[in-house]
Every structure is written in C-alpha cells, then in structure tokens.
C-alpha positions in Angstrom: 0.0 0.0 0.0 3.2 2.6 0.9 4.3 2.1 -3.1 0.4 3.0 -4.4 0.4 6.1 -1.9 3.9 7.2 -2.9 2.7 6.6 -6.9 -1.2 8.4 -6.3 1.2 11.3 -4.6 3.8 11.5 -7.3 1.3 12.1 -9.9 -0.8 14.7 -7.8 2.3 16.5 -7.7 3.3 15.7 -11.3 -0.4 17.5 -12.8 -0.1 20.4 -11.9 3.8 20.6 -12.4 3.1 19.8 -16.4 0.4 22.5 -16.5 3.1 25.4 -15.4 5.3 23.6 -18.0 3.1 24.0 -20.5 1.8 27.3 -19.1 5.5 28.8 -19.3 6.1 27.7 -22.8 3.2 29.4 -24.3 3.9 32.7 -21.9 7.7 32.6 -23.1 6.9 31.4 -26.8 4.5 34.5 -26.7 7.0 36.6 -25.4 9.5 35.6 -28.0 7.2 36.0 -30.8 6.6 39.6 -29.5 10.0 40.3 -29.0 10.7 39.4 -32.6 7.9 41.0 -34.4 7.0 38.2 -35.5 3.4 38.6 -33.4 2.9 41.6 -35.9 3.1 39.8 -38.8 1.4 37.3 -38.0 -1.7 39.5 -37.1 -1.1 42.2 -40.7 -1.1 38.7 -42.7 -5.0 37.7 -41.0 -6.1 41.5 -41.3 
C-alpha cells in the first residue's frame, strides 16, 4: 500500500507541475514572438 500512496502522490504532484510547463512555454513562446515581431506579422497577414 506505501508504493500505491507514494505513486497516487507522485502524480498529484506531477499534474499540476506539467500545467506550469506548459503554461510557461506558451507565456515565453509569446513573449519571443513579440520580441521578434513576428506577433505583428502574424496578425497584418489575417487583417
């Protein structure tokens, strides 16, 4: 039972841990993007 409990916890902790990854490589992909100009272009080309 101490192995399922350490497992259950390991992956309570490992959600939320891939969400901020994710979350911080669209915030820093975004912040690249606008850093390059390429976030202007991007919007010009849909107008």
């Amino acid at each position: 039972m101490r192995y399922r409990f350490l497992i259950n916890a390991a992956l309570l902790l490992a959600i939320p841990l891939c969400g901020l990854g994710i979350f911080a490589v669209v915030a820093v992909s975004q912040n690249a993007d606008k850093a390059i100009g390429v976030d202007y272009l991007t919007t010009s080309s849909i107008k």
